[in-house]
PARODO-109589 format. One record per residue (C-alpha): residue number from 1; residue in three letters; x, y, z. Coordinates in steps of 0.05 Angstrom, whole numbers. Example, Ala and Ser with C-alpha at 12.3 -4.5 7.8 and 13.67 -1.06 7.14 Angstrom:
REM residues 2
<pt seq="1" type="ala" east="246" north="-90" up="156"/>
<pt seq="2" type="ser" east="273" north="-21" up="143"/>
This chain:
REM residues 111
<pt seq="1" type="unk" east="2266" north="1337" up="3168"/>
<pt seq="2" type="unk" east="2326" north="1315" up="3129"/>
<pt seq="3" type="unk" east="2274" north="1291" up="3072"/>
<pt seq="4" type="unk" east="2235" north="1348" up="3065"/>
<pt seq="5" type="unk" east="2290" north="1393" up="3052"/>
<pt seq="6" type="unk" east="2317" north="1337" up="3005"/>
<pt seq="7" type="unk" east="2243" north="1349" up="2967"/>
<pt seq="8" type="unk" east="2237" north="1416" up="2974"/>
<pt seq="9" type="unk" east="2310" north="1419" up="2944"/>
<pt seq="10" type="unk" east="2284" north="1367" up="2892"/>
<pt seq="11" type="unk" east="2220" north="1409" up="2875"/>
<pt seq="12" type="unk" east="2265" north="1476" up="2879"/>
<pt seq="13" type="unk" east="2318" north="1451" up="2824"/>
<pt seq="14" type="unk" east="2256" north="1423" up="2774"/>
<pt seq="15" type="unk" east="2226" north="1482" up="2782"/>
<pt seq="16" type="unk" east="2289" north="1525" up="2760"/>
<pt seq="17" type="unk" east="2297" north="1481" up="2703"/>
<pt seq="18" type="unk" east="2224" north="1485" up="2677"/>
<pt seq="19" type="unk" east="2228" north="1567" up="2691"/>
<pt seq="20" type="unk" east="2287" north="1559" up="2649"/>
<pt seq="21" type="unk" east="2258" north="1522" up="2589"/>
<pt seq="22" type="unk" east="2200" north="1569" up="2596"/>
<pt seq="23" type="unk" east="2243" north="1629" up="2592"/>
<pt seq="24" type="unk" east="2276" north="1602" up="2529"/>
<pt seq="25" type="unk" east="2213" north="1584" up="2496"/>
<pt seq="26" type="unk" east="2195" north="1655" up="2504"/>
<pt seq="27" type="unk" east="2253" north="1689" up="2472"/>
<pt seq="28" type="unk" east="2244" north="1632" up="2416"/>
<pt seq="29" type="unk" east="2167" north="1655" up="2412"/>
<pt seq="30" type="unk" east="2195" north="1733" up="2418"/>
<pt seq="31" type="unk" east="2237" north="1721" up="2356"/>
<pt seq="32" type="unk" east="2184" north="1688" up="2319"/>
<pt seq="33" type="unk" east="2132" north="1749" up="2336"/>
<pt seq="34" type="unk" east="2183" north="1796" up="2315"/>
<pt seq="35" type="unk" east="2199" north="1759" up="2243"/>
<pt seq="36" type="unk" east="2115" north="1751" up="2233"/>
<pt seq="37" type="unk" east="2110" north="1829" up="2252"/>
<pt seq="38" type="unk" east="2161" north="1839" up="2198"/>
<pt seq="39" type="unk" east="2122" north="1798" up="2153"/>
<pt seq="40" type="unk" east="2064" north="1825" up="2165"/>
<pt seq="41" type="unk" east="2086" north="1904" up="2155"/>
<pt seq="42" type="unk" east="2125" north="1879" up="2091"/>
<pt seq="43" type="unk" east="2049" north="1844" up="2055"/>
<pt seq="44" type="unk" east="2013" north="1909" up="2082"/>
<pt seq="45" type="unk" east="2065" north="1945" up="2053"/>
<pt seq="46" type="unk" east="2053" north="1902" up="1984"/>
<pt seq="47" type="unk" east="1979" north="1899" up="1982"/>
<pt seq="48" type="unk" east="1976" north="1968" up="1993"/>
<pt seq="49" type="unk" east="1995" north="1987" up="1934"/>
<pt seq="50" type="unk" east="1976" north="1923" up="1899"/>
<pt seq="51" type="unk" east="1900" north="1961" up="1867"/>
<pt seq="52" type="unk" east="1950" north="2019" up="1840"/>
<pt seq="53" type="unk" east="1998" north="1972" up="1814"/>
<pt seq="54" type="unk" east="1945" north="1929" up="1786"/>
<pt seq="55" type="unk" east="1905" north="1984" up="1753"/>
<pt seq="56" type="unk" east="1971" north="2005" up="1720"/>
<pt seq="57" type="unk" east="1978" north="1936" up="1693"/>
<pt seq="58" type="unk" east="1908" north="1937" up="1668"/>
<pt seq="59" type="unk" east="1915" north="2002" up="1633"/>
<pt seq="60" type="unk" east="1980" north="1978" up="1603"/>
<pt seq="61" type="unk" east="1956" north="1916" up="1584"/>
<pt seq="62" type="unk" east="1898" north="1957" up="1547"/>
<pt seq="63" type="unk" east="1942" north="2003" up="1509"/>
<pt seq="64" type="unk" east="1982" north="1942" up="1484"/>
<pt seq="65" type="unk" east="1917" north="1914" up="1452"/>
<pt seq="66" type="unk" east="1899" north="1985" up="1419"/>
<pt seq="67" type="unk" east="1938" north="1994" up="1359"/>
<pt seq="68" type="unk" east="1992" north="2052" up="1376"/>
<pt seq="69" type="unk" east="1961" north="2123" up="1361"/>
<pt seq="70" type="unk" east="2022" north="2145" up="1320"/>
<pt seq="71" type="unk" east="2012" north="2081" up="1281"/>
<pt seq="72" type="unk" east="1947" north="2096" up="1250"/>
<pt seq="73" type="unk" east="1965" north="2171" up="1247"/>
<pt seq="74" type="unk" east="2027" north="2152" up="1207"/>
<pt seq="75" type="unk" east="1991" north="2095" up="1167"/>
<pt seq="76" type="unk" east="1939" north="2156" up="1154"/>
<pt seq="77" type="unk" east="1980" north="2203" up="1127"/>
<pt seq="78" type="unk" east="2018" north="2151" up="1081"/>
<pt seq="79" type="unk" east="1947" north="2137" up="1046"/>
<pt seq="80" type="unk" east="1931" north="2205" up="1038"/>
<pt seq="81" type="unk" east="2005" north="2213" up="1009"/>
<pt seq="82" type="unk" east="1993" north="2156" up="966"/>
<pt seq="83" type="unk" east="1921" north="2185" up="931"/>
<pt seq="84" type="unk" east="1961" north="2251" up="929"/>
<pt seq="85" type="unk" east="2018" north="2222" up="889"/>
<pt seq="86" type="unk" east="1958" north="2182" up="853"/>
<pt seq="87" type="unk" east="1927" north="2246" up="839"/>
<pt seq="88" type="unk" east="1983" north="2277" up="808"/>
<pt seq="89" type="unk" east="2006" north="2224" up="768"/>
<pt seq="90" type="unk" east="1932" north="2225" up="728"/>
<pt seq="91" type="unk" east="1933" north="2300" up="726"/>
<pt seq="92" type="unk" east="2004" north="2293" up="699"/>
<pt seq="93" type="unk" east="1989" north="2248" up="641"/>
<pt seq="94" type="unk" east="1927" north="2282" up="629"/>
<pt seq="95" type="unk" east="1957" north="2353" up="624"/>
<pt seq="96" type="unk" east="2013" north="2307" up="580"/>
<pt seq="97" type="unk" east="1950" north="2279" up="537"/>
<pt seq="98" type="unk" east="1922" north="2347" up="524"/>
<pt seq="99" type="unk" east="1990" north="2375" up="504"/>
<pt seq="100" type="unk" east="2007" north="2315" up="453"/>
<pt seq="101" type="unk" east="1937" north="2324" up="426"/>
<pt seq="102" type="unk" east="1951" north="2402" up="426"/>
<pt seq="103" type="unk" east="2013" north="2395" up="396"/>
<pt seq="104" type="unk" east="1993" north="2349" up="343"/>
<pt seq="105" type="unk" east="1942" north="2400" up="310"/>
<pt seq="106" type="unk" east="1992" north="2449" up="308"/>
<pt seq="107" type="unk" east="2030" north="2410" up="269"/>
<pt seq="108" type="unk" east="1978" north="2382" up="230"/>
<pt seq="109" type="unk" east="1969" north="2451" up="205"/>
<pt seq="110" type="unk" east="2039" north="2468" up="184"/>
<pt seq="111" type="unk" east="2037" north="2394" up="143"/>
């Protein structure tokens, strides 16, 4: 009798100590759940919004290889600057040509 309490004592303490371990190993398995939730909402969270984010880039990256808008309007309006000043000059010196020639029959006149 004496040796089946000492076994069932025996088989009693083991036990405690493997429930013990086991209840460890499940707060250690709790804590990991808990971090690979967080990890989990956190990527969902990122890929979510990853095709927006990406189709930003695109556009972005789009734009960058298109020469800027204002550039060619500006670039524009310095040409057509540039055949107006052009156009002036020539009228200038012609209006400057038909004066000289002008004035040089007047005077040829009063010679």
């Amino acid at each position: 009798m004496v040796i089946v309490v000492v076994i069932n004592l025996a088989l009693a303490l083991i036990l405690v100590y493997v429930a013990w371990h086991v209840w460890r190993l499940r707060l250690q398995l709790a804590v990991i759940a808990d971090i690979l939730s967080i990890y989990e909402r956190n990527i969902h969270a990122g890929l979510t919004i990853a095709p927006k984010a990406i189709a930003i880039s695109q556009l972005g990256i789009h734009q960058l290889r298109q020469p800027p808008l204002q550039a060619l309007e500006l670039l524009r309006l310095a040409q057509v600057l540039t055949l107006l000043s052009l156009g002036q000059q020539i009228w200038q010196q012609s209006r400057l040509g038909r004066r000289s020639k002008f004035l040089r029959k007047a005077l040829a006149k009063y010679k």
